[in-house]
TORKOL-893257 format. One record per residue (C-alpha): residue in three letters; chain; residue number from 1; x, y, z. Coordinates in steps of 0.1 Angstrom, whole numbers, padded with zeros to 4 digits. Example, Ala and Ser with C-alpha at 12.3 -4.5 7.8 and 13.67 -1.06 7.14 Angstrom:
BEGIN
r;c;k;u;v;w
ALA;A;1;0123;-0045;0078
SER;A;2;0137;-0011;0071
//
This chain:
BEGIN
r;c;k;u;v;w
UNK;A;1;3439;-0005;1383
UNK;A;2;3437;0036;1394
UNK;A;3;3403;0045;1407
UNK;A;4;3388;0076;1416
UNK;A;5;3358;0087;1436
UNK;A;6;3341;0123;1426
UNK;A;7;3317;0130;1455
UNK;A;8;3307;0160;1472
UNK;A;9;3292;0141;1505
UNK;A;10;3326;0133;1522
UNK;A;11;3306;0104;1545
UNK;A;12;3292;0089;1513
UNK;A;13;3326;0088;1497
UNK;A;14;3342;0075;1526
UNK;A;15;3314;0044;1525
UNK;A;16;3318;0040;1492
UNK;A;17;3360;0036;1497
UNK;A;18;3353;0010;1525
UNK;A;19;3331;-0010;1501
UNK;A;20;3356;-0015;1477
UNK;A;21;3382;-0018;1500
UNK;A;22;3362;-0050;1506
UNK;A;23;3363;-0063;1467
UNK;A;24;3394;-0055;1468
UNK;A;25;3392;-0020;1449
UNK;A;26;3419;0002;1461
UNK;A;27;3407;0040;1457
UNK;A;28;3438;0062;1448
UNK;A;29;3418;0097;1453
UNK;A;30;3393;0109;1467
UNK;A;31;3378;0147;1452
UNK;A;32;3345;0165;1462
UNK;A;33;3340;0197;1437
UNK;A;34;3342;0205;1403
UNK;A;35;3368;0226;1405
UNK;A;36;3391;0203;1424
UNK;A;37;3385;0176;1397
UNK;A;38;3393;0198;1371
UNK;A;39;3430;0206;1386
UNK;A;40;3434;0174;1397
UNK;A;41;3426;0159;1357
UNK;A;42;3451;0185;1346
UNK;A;43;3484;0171;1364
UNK;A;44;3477;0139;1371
UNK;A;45;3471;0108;1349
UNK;A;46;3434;0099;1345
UNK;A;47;3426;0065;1359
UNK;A;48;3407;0035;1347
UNK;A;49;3374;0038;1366
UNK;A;50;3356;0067;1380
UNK;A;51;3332;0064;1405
UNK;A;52;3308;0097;1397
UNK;A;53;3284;0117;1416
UNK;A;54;3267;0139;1392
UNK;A;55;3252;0168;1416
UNK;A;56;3283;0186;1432
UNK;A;57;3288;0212;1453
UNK;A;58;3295;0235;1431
UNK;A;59;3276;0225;1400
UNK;A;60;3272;0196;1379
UNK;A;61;3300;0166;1374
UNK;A;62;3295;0175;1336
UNK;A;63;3313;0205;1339
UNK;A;64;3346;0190;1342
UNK;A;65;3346;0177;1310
UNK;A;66;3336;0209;1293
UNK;A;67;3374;0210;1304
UNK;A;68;3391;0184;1303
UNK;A;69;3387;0158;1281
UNK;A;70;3383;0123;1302
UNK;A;71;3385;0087;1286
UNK;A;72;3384;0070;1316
UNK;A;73;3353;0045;1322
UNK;A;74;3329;0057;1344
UNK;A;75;3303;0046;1368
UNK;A;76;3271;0071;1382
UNK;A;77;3271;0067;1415
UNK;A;78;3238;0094;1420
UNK;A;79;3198;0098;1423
UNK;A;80;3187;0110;1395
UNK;A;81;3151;0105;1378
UNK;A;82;3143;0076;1354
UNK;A;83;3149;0084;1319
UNK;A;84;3184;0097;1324
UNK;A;85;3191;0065;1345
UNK;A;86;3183;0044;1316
UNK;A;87;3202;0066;1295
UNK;A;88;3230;0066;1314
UNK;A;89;3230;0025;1309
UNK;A;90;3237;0028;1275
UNK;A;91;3268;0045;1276
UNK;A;92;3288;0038;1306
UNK;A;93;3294;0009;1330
UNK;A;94;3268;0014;1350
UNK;A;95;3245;0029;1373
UNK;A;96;3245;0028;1410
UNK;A;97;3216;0041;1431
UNK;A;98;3220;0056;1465
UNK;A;99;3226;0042;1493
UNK;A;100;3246;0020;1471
UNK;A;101;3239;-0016;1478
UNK;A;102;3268;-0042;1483
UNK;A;103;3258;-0065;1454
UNK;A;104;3252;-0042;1437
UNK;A;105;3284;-0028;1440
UNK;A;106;3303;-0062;1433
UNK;A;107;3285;-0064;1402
UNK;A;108;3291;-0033;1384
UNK;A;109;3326;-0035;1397
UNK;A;110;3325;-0071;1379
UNK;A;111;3311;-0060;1350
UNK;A;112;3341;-0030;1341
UNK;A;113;3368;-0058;1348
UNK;A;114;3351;-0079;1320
UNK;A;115;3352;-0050;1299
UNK;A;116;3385;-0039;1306
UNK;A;117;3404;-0053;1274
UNK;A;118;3376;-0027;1254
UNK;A;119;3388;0000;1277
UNK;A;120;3384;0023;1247
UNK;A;121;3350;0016;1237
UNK;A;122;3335;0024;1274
UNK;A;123;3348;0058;1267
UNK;A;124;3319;0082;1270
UNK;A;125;3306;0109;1250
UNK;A;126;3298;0139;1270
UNK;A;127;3278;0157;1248
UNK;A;128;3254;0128;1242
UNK;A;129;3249;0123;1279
UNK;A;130;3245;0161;1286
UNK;A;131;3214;0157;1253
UNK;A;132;3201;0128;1271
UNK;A;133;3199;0143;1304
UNK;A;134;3174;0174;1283
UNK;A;135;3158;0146;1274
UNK;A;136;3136;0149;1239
UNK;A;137;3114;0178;1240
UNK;A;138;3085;0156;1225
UNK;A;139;3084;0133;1252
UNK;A;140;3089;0156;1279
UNK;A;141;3074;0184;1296
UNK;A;142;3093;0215;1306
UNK;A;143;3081;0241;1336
UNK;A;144;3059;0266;1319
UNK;A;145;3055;0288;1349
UNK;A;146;3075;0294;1385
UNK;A;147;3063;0312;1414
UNK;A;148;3079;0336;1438
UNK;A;149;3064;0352;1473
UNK;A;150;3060;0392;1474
UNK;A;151;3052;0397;1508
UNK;A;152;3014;0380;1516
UNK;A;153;3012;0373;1477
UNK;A;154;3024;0344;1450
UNK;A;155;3027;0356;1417
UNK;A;156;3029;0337;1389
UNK;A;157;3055;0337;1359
UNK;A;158;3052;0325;1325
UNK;A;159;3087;0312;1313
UNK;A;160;3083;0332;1282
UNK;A;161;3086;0359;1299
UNK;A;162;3116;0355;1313
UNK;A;163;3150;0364;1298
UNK;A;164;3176;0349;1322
UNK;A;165;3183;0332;1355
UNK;A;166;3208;0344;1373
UNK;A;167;3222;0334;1409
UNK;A;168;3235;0362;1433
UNK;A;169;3246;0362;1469
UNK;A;170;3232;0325;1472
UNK;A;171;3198;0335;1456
UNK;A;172;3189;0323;1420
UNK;A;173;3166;0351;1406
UNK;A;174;3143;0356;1370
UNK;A;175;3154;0388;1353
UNK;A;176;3120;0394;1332
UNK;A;177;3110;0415;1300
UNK;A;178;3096;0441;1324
UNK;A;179;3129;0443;1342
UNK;A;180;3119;0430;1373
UNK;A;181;3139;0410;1388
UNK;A;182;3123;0374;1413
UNK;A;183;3141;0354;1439
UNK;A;184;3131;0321;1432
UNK;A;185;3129;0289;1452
UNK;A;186;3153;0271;1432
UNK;A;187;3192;0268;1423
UNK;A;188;3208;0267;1390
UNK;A;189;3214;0235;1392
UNK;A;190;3178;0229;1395
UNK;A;191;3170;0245;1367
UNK;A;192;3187;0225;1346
UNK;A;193;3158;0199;1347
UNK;A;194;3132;0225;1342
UNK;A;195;3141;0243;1313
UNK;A;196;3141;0236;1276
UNK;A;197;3174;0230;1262
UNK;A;198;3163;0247;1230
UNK;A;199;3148;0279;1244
UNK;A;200;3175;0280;1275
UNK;A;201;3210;0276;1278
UNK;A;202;3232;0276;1310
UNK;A;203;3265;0302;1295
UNK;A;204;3280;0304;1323
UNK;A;205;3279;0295;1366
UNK;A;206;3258;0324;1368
UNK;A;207;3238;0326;1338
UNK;A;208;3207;0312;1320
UNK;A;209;3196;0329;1292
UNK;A;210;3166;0328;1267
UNK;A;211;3172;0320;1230
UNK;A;212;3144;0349;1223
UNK;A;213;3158;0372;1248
UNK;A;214;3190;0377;1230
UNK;A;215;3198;0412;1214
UNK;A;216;3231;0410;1204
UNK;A;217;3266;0393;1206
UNK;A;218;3295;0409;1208
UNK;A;219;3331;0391;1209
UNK;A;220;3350;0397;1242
UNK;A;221;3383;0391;1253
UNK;A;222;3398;0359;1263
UNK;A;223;3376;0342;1234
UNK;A;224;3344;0348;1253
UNK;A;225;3314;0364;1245
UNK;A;226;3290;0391;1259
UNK;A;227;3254;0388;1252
UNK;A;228;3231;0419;1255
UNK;A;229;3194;0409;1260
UNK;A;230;3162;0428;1246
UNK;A;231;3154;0446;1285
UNK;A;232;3175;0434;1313
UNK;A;233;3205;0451;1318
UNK;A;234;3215;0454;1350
UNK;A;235;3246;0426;1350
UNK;A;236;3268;0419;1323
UNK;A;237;3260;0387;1310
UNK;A;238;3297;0366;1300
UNK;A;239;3298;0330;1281
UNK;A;240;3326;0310;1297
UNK;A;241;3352;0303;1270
UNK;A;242;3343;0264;1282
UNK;A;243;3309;0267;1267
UNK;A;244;3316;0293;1235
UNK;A;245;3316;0265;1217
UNK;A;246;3284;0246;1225
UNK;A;247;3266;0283;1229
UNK;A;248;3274;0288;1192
UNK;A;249;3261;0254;1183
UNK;A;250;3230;0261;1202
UNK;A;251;3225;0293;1186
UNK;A;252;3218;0275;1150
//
């Protein structure tokens, strides 16, 4: 059995080793980023079970399959909040809360041997998780203002008004309609949970942008796409040629 461990905390992933080490689970690899998964997916042969943090240094485990496509089973080895952990149940192995307890451990690791002559059906579907984790609109309520601090004062700004979120120099900003631009307390990554997946979508590492912002779309090498919004202009605004695709279904 070939496992693999996708963490960004190196101590957490070296705990995590030890306790399979003691069921008897030997860990083949060990890979902390996004990126590094992604080259390590492309030359080597997937394994059986992944152990899967979903928050990584450099952006969310879900990227990697906008990749690369991934049939391996998987189990979530990350805080997240309630609703996603339940929807996470439905689709893979299982579900492991940090700091991951030992029976816990034995169990899911149990249950995926049990499961191993379906191999195939424990394969998931990445897109479905990625809808789950937006969570339905109806049942759910997205940030409808943020806040920012100029100088002695807060303002307040109404999402609506926003055309993008962009990150710069380690600062994740809202480019509004006025063409002001506000550092915000917040990463992209963040973001992700506040926003709604219809109105918003993530087109690149950089780049939020608003449905009702949008201008126009012009085709641009590579098989990407450059977007020009209604105000802000100050950056070019790219989709990755890993998220054309889903961009264009969002876009109907």
């Amino acid at each position: 059995m070939k496992v693999l461990i996708i963490e960004d905390e190196k101590p957490s992933a070296r705990r995590l080793n030890r306790m399979l080490s003691e069921l008897d689970v030997h860990v083949d690899t060990m890979l902390h980023s996004v990126e590094e998964a992604v080259n390590w997916f492309q030359k080597n042969t997937h394994p059986d079970l992944i152990f899967l943090d979903i928050q990584l240094s450099d952006g969310l485990s879900f990227e990697i399959f906008d990749v690369v496509k991934v049939e391996s089973a998987i189990i979530f080895t990350t805080a997240f909040d309630e609703y996603a952990l339940q929807a996470f149940k439905l689709n893979s192995v299982d579900y492991l809360l940090k700091p991951i307890d030992d029976e816990d451990l034995q169990k899911a690791v149990t249950k995926f041997k049990n499961r191993i002559p379906k191999q195939q059906d424990v394969s998931l579907n990445f897109e479905d998780i990625r809808k789950l984790l937006g969570a339905n609109p109806v049942e759910r309520e997205y940030k409808k203002r943020f806040t920012t601090k100029i100088g002695s004062h807060i303002k307040m700004i109404n999402v609506d008004e926003v055309e993008c979120f962009y990150s710069e120099n380690k600062g994740t900003y809202a480019a509004t309609t006025d063409n002001r631009n506000y550092l915000l307390d917040s990463t992209l990554e963040l973001l992700e949970n506040d926003l709604e997946p219809q109105t918003f979508f993530r087109v690149s590492r950089k780049f939020y942008v608003n449905i009702n912002a949008i201008k126009d779309i012009i085709a641009y090498t590579n098989s990407r796409l450059e977007i020009k919004l209604n105000n802000w202009s100050e950056q070019q605004i790219i989709v990755s040629r890993e998220r054309v695709k889903d961009f264009k279904v969002w876009l109907e």
